[in-house]
N, C-alpha and C positions, 0 to 999 in steps of 0.2 A: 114277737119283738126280741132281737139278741140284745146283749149283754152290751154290746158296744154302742149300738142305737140309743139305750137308755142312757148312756154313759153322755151322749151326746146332748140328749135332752135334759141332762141335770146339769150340765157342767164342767162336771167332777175332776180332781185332781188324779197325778196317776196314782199313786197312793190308794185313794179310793175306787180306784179301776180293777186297779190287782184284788181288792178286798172282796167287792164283786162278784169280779169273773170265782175266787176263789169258794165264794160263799155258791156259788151256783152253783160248779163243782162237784160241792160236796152234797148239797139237795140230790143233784142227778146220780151219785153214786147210793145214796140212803134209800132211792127210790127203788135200785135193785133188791133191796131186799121185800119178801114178801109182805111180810105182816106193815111193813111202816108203808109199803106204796096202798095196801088196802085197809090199811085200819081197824085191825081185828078187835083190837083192845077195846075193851067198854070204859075206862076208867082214863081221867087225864093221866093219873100217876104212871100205870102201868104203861101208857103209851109212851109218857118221857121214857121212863125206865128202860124198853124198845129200839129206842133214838138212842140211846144214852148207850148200851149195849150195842146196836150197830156202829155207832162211831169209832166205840172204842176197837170192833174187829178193822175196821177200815184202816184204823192207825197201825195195830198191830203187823197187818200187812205188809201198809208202808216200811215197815222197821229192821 
């Protein structure tokens, strides 16, 4: 199911579209990274921690 199909089945304002597409995005870029697409971490924390560190190189890139 794409982004836009579901869009269609909720409703959604564009507002909510952009938000979406944009949250999706960013799943599909976190996913490149190894450890967050397999899940090495045993611990919730360390796993945020992970996400929290991949985001932040995604941004930095962007910059």
């Amino acid at each position: 199911m794409t982004a836009t199909s579901r869009v269609v089945m909720l409703g959604a304002t564009v507002t909510g579209i952009a938000a979406l597409i944009r949250a999706e995005l960013l799943l599909r870029r976190l996913k490149g990274f190894r450890g967050i697409n397999s899940r090495y971490e045993k611990t919730a924390t360390s796993y945020e921690a992970a996400v929290t560190l991949a985001s932040f190189l995604l941004w930095a890139r962007s910059v």
